[in-house]
C-alpha positions in Angstrom: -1.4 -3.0 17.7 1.7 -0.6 17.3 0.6 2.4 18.7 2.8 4.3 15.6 0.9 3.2 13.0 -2.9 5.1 11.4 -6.0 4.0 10.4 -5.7 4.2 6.7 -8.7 3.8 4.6 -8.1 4.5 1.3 -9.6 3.2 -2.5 -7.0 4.6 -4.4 -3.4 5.0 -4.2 -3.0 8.3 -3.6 0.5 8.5 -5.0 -0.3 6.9 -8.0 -3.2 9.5 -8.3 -0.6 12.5 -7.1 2.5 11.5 -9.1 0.7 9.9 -12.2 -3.2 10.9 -12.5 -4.2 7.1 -12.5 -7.0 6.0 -10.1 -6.0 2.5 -9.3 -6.8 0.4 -5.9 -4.6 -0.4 -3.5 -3.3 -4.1 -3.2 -0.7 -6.8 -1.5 2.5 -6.6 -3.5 5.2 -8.3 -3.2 9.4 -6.9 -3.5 12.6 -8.2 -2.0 12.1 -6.3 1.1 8.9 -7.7 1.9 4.9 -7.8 1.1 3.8 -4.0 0.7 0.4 -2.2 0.3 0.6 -0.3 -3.1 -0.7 0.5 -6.3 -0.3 -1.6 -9.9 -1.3 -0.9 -13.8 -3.5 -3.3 -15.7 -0.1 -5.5 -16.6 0.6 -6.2 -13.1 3.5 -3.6 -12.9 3.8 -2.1 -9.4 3.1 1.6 -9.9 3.8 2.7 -6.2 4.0 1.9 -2.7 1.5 3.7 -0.7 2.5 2.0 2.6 5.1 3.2 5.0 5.7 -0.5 6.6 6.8 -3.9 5.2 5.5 -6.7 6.3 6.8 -10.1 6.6 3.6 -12.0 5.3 1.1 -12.3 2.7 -1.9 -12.2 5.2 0.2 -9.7 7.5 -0.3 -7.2 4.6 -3.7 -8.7 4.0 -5.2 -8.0 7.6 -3.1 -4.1 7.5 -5.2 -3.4 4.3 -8.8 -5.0 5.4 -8.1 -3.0 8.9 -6.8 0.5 7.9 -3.6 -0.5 10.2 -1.2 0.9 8.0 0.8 4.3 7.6 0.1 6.3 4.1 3.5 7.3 2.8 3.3 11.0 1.4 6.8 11.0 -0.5 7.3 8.7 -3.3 
């Protein structure tokens, strides 16, 4: 495990609920630099990204978001 990153449990995307107001869940998304833990709206529109780190795989991103292994950004 890298020693830099911090449990993270969250159920909402704190961003998306700082910046916005919306309670939404965090989720696996997907972008051009790589498979992220964030936030999207009920059309499947990527509202923010609540993780610091990228990662290079579907299940990568999966196992940091069922283990709390990931870094919560604080800027957006």
């Amino acid at each position: 495990m890298n020693s830099s990153l911090k449990q993270t449990q969250v159920d909402a995307g704190q961003l998306a609920y700082r910046e916005l107001g919306w309670v939404l869940p965090v989720e696996v998304l997907r972008s051009a630099a790589g498979f992220y833990l964030g936030t999207s709206n009920e059309d499947d529109f990527p509202v923010s990204r609540e993780s610091v780190e990228y990662f290079k795989t579907q299940e990568q991103a999966e196992q940091a978001l069922n283990s709390g292994n990931w870094t919560q950004r604080h800027d957006s």
